[in-house]
mmCIF file of the N, C-alpha and C atoms, coordinates in Angstrom:
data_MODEL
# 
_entry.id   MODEL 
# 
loop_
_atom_site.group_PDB 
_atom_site.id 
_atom_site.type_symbol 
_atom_site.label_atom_id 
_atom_site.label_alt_id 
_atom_site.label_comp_id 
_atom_site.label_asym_id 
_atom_site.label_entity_id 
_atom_site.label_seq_id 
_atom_site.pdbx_PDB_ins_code 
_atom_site.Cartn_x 
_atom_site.Cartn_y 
_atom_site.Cartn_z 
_atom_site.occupancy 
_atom_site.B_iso_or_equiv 
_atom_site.pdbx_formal_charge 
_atom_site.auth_seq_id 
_atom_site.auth_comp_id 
_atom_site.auth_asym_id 
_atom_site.auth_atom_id 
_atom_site.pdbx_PDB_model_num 
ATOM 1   N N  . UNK A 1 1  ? 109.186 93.383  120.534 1.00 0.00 ? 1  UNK A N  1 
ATOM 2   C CA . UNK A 1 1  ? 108.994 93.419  119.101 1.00 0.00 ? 1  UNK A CA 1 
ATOM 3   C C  . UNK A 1 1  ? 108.957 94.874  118.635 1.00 0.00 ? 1  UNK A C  1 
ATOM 4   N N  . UNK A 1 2  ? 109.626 94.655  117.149 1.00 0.00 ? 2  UNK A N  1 
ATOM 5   C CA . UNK A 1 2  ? 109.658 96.226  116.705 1.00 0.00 ? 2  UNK A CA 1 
ATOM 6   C C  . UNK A 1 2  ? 108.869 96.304  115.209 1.00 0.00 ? 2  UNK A C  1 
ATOM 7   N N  . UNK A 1 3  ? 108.335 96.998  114.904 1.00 0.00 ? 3  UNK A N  1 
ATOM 8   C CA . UNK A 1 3  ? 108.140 96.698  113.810 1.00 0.00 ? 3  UNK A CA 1 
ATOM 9   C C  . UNK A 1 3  ? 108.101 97.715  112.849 1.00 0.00 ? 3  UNK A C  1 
ATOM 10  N N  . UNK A 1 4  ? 108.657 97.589  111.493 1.00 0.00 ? 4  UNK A N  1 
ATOM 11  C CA . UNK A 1 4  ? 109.024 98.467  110.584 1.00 0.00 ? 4  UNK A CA 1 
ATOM 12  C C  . UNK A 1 4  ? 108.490 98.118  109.433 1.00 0.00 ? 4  UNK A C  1 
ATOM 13  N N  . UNK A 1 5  ? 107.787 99.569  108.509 1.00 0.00 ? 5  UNK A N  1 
ATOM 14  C CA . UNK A 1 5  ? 107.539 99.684  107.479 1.00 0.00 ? 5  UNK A CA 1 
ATOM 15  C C  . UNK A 1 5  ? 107.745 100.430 106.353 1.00 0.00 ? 5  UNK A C  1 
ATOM 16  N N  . UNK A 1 6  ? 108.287 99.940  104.846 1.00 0.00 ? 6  UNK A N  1 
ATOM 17  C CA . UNK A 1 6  ? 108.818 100.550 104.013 1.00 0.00 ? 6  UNK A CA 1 
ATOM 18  C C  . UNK A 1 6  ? 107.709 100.803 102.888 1.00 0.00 ? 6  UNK A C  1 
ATOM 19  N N  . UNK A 1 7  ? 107.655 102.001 103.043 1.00 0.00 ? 7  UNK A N  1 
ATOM 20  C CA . UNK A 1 7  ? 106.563 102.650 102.330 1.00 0.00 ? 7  UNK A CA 1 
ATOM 21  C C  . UNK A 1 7  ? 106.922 102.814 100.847 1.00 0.00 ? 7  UNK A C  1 
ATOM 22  N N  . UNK A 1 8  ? 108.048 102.693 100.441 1.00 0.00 ? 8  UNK A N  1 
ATOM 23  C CA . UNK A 1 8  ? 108.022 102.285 98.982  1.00 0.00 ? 8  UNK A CA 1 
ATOM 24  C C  . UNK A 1 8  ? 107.892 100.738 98.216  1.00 0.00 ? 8  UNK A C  1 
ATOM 25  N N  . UNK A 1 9  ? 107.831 100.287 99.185  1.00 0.00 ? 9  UNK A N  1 
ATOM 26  C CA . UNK A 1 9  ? 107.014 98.551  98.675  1.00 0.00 ? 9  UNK A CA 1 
ATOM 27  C C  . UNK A 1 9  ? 106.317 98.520  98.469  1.00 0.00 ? 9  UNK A C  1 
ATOM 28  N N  . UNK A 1 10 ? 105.265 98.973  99.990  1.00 0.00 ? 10 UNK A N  1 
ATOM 29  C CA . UNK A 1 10 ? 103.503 99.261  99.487  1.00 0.00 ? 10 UNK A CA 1 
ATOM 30  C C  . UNK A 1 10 ? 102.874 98.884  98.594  1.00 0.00 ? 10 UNK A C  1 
ATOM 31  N N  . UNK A 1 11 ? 101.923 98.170  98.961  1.00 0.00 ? 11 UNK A N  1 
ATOM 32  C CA . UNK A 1 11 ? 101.583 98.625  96.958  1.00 0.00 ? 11 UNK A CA 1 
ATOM 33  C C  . UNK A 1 11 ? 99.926  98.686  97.245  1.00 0.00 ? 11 UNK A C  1 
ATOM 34  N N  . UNK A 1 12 ? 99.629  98.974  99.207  1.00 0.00 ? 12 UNK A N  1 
ATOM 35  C CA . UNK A 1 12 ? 98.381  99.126  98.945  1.00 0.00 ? 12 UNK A CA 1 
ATOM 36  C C  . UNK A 1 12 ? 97.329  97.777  99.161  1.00 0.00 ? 12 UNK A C  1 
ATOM 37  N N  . UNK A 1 13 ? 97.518  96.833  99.166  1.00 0.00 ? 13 UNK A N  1 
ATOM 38  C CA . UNK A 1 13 ? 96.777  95.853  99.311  1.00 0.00 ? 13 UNK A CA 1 
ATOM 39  C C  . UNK A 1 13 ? 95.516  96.191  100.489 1.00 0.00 ? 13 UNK A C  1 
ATOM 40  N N  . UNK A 1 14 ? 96.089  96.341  101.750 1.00 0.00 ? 14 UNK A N  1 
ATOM 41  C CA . UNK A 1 14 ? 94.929  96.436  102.545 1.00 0.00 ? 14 UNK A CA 1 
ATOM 42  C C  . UNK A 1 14 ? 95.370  95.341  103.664 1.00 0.00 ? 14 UNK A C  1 
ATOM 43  N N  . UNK A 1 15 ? 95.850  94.298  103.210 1.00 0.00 ? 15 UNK A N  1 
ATOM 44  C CA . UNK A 1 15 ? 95.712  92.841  103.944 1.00 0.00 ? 15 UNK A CA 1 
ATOM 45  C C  . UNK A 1 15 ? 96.010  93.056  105.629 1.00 0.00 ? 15 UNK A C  1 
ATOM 46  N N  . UNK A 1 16 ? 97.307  93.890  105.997 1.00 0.00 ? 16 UNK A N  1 
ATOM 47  C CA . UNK A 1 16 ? 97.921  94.038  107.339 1.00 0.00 ? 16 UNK A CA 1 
ATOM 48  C C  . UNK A 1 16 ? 96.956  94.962  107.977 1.00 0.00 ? 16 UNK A C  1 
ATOM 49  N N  . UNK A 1 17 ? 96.076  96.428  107.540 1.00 0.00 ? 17 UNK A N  1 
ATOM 50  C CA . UNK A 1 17 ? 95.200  96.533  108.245 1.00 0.00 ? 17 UNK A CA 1 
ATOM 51  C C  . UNK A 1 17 ? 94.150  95.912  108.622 1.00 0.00 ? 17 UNK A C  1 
ATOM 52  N N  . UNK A 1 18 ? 93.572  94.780  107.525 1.00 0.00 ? 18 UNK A N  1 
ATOM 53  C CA . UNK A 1 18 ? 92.760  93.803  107.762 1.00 0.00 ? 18 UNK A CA 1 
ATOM 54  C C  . UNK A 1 18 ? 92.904  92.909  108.690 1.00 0.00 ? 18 UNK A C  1 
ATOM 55  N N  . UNK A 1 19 ? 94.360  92.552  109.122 1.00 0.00 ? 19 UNK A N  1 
ATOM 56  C CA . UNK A 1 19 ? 94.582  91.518  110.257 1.00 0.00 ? 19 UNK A CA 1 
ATOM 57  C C  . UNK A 1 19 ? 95.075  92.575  111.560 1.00 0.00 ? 19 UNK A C  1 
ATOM 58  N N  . UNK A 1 20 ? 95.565  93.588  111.570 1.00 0.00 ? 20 UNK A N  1 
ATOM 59  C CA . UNK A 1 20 ? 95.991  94.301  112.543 1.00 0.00 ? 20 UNK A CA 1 
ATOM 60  C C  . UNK A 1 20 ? 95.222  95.440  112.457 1.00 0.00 ? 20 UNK A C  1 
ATOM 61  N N  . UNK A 1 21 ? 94.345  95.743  112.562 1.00 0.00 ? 21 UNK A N  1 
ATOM 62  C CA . UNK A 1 21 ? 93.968  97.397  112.581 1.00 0.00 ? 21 UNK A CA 1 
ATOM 63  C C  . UNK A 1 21 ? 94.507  98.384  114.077 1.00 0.00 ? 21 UNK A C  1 
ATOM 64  N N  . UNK A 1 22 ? 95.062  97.672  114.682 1.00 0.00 ? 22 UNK A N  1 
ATOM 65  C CA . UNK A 1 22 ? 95.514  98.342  115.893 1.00 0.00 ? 22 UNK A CA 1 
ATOM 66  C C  . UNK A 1 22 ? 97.102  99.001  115.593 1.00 0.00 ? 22 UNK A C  1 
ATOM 67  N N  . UNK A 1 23 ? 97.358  97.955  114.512 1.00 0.00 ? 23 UNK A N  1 
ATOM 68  C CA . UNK A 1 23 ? 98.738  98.525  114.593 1.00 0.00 ? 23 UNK A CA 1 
ATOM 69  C C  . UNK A 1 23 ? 99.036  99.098  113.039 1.00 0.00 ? 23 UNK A C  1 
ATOM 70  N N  . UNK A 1 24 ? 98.031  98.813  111.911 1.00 0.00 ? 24 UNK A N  1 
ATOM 71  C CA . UNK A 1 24 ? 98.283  99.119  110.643 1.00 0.00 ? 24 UNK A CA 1 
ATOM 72  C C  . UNK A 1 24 ? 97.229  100.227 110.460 1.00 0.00 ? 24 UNK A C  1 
ATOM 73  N N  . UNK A 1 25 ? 97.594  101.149 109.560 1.00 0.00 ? 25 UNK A N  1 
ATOM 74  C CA . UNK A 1 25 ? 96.557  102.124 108.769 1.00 0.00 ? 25 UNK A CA 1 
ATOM 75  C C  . UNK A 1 25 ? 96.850  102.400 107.533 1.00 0.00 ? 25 UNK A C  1 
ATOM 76  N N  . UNK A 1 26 ? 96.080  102.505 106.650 1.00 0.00 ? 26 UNK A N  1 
ATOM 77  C CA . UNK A 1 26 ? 96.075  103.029 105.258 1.00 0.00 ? 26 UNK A CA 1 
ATOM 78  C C  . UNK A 1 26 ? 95.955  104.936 105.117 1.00 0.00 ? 26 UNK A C  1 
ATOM 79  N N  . UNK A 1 27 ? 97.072  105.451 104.146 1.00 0.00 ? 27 UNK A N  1 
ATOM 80  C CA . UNK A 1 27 ? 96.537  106.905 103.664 1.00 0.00 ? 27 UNK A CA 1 
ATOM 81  C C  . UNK A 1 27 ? 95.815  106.611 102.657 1.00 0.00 ? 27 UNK A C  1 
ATOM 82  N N  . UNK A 1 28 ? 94.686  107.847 103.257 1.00 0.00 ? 28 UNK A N  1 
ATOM 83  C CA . UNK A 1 28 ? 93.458  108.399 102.208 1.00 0.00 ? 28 UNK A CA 1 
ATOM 84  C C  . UNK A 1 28 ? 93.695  108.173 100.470 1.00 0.00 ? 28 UNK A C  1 
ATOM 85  N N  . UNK A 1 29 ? 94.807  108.999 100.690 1.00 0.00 ? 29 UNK A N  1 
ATOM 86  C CA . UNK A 1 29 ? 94.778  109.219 99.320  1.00 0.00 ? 29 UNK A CA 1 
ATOM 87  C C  . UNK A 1 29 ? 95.460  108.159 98.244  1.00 0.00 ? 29 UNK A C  1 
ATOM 88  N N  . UNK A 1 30 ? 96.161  107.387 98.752  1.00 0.00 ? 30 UNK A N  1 
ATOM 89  C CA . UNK A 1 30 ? 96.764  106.056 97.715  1.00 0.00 ? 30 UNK A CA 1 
ATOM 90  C C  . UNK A 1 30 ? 97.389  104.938 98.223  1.00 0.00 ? 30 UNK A C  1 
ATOM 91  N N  . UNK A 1 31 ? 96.208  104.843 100.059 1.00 0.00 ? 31 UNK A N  1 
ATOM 92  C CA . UNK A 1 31 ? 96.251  102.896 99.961  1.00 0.00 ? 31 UNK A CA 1 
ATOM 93  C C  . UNK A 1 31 ? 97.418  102.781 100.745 1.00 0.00 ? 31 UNK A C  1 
ATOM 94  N N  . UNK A 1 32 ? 98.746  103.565 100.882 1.00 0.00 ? 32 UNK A N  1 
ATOM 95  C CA . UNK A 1 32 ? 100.034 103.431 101.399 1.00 0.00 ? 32 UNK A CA 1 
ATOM 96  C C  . UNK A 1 32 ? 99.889  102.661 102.737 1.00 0.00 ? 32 UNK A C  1 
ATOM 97  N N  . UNK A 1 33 ? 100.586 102.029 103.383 1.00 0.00 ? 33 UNK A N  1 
ATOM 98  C CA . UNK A 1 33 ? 100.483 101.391 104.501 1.00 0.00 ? 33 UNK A CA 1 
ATOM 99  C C  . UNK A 1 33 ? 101.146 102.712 105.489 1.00 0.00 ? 33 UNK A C  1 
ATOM 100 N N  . UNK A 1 34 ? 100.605 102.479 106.973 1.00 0.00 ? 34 UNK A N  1 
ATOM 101 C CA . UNK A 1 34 ? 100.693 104.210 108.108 1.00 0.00 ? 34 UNK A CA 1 
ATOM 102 C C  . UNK A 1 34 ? 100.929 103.017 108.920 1.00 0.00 ? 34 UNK A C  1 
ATOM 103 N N  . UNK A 1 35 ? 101.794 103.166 109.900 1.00 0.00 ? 35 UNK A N  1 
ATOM 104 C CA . UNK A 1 35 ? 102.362 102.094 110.907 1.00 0.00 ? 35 UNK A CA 1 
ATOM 105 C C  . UNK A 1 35 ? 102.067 103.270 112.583 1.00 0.00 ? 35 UNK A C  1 
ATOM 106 N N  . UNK A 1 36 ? 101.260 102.740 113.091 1.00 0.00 ? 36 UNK A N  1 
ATOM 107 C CA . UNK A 1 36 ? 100.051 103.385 114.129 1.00 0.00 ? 36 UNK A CA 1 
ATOM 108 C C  . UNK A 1 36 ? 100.856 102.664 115.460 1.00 0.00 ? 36 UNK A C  1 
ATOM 109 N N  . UNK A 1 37 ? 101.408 101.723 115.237 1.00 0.00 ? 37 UNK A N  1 
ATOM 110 C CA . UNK A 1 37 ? 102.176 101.065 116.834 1.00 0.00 ? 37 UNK A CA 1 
ATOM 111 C C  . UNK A 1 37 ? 103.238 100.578 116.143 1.00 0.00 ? 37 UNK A C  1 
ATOM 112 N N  . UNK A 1 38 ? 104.739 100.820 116.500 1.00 0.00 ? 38 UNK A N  1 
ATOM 113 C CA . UNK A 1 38 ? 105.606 100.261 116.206 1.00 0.00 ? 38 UNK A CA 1 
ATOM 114 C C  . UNK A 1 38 ? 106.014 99.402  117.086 1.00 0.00 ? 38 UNK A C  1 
ATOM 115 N N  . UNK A 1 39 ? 105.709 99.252  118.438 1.00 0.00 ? 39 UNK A N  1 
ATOM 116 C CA . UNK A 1 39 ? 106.084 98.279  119.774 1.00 0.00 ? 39 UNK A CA 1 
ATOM 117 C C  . UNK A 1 39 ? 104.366 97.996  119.852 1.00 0.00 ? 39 UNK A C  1 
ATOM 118 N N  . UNK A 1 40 ? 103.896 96.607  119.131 1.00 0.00 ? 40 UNK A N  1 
ATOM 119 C CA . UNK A 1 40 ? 102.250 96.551  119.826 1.00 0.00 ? 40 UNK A CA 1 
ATOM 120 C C  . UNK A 1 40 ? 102.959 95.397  120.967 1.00 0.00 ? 40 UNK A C  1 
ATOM 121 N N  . UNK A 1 41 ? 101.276 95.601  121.643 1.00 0.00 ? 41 UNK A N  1 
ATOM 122 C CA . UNK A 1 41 ? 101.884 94.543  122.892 1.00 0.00 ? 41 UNK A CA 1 
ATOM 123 C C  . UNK A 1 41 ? 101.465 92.796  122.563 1.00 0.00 ? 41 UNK A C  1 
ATOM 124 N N  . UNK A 1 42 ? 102.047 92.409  123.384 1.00 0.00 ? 42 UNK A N  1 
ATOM 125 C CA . UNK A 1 42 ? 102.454 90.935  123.363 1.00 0.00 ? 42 UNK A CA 1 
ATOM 126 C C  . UNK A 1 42 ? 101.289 90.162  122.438 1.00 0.00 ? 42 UNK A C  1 
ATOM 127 N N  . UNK A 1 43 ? 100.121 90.239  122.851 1.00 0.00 ? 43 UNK A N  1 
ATOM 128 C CA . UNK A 1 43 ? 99.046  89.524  122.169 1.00 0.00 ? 43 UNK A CA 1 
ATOM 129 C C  . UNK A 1 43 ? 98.538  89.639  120.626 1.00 0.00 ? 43 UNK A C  1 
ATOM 130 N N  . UNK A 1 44 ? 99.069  90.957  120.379 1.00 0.00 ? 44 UNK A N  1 
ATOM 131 C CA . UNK A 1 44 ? 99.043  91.356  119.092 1.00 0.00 ? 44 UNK A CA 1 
ATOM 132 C C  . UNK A 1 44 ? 100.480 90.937  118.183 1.00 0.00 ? 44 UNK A C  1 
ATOM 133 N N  . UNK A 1 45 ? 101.592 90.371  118.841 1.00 0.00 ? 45 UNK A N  1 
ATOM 134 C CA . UNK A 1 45 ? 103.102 89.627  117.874 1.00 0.00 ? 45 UNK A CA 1 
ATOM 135 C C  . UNK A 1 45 ? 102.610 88.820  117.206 1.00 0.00 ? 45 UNK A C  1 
ATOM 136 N N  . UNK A 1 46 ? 101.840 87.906  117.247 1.00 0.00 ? 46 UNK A N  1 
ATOM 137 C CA . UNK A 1 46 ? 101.633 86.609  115.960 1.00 0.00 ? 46 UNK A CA 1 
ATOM 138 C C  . UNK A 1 46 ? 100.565 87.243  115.085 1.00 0.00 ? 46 UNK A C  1 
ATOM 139 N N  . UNK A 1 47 ? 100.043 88.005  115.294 1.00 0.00 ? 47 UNK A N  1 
ATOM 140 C CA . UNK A 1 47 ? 98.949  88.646  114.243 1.00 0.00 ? 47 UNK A CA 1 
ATOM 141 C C  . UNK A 1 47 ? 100.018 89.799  113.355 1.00 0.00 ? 47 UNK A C  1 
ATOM 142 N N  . UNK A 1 48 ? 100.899 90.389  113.759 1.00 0.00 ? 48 UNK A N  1 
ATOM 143 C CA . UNK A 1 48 ? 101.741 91.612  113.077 1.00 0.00 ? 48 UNK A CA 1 
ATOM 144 C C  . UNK A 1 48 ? 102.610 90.194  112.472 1.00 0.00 ? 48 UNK A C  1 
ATOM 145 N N  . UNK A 1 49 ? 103.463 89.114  112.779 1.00 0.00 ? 49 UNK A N  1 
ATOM 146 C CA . UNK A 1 49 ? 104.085 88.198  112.162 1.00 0.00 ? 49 UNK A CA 1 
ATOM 147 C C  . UNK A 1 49 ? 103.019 87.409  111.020 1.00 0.00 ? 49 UNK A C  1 
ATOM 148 N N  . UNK A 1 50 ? 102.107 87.479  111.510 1.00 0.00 ? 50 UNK A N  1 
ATOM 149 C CA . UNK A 1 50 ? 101.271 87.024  110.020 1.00 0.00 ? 50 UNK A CA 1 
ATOM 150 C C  . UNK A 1 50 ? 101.191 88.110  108.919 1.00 0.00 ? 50 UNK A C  1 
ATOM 151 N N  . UNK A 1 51 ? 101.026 89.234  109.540 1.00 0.00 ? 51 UNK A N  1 
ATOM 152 C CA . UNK A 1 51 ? 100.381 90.076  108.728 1.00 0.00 ? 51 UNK A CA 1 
ATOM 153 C C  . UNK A 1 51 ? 102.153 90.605  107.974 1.00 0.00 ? 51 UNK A C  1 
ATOM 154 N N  . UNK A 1 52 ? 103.051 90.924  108.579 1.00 0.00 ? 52 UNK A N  1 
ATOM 155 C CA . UNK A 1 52 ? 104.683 90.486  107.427 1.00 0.00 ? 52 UNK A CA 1 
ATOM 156 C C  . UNK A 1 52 ? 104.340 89.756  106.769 1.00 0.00 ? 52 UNK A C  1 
ATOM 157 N N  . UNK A 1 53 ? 104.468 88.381  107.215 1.00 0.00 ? 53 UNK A N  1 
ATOM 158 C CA . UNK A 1 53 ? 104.396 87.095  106.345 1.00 0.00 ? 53 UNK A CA 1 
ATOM 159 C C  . UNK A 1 53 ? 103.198 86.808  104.915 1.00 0.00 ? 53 UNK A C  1 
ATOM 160 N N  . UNK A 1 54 ? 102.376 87.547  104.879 1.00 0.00 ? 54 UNK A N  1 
ATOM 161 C CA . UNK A 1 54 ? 101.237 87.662  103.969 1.00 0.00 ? 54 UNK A CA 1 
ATOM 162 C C  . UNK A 1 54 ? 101.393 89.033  103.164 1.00 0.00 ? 54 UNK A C  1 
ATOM 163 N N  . UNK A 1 55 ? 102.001 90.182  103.222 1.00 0.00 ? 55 UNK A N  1 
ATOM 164 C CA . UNK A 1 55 ? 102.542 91.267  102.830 1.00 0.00 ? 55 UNK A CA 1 
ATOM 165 C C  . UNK A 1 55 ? 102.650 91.160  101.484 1.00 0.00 ? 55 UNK A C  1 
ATOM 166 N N  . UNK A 1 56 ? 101.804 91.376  100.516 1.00 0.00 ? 56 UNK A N  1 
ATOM 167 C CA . UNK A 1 56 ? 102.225 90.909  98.847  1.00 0.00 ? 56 UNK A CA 1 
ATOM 168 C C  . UNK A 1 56 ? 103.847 92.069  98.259  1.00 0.00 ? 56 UNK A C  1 
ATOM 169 N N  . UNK A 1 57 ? 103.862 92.925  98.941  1.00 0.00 ? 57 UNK A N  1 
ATOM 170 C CA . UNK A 1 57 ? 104.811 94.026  98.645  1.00 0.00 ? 57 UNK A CA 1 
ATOM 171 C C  . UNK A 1 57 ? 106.244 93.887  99.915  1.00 0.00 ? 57 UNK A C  1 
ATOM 172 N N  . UNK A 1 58 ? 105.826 92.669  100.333 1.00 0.00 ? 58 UNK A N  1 
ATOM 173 C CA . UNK A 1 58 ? 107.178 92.615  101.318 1.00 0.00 ? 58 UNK A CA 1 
ATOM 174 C C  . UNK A 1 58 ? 107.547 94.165  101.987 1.00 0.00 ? 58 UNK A C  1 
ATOM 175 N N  . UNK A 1 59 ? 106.408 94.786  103.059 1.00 0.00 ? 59 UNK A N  1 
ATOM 176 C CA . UNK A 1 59 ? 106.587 96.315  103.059 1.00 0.00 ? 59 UNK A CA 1 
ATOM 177 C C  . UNK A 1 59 ? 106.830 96.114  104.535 1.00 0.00 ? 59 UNK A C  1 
ATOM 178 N N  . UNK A 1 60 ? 106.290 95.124  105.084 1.00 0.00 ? 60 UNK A N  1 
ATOM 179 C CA . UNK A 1 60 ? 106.776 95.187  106.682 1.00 0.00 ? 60 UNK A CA 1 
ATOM 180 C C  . UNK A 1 60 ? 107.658 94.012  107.153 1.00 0.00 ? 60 UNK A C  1 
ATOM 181 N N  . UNK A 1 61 ? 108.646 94.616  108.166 1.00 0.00 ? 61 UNK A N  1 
ATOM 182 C CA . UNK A 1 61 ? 109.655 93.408  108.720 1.00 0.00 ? 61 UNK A CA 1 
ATOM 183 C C  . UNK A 1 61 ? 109.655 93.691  109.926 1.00 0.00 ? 61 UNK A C  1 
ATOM 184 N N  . UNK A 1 62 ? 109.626 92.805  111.248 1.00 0.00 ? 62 UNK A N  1 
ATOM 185 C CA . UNK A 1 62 ? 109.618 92.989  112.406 1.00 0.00 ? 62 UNK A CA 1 
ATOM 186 C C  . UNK A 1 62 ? 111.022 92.219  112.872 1.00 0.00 ? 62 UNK A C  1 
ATOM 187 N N  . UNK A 1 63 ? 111.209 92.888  114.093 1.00 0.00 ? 63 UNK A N  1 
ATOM 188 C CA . UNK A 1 63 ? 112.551 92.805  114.789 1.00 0.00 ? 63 UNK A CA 1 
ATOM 189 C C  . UNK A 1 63 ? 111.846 92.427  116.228 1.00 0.00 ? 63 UNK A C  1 
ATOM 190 N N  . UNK A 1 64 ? 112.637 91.254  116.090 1.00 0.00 ? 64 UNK A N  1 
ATOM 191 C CA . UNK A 1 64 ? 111.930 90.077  118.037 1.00 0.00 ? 64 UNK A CA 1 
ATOM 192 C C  . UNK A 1 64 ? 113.103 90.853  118.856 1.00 0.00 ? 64 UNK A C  1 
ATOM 193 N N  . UNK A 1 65 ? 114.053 91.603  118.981 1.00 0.00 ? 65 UNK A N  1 
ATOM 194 C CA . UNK A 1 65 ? 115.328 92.307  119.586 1.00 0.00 ? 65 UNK A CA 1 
ATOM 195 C C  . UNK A 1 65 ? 114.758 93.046  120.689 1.00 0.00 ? 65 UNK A C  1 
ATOM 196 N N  . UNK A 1 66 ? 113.965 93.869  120.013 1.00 0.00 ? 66 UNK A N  1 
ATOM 197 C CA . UNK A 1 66 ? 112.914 95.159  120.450 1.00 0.00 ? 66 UNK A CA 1 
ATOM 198 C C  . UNK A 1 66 ? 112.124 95.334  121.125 1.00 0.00 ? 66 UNK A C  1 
# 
């Protein structure tokens, strides 16, 4: 798994560090989503696929290729 984030979607919610904090982070200064693991390991894929799937800004998409 790969996973990618577009920082002009953002809009800040919070939600993906809330379900992933291993692999999501917020900047200080305006909320932006910081992508901390782009390959997390195996046990953490259905928590990063939720946390896409719940994304109010459609800011992350993961690739199963990877």
């Amino acid at each position: 798994m790969k996973v990618f984030v577009d920082e002009e979607k953002c809009c800040g919610a919070g939600t993906c560090v809330m379900l992933a904090p291993d692999v999501f982070d917020q900047r200080e200064e305006d909320g932006i989503v910081i992508l901390l693991d782009e390959h997390p390991s195996a046990e953490l894929h259905a928590t990063v696929r939720e946390a896409a799937s719940v994304c109010p800004g459609v800011a992350i998409s993961v690739s199963e290729d990877a």
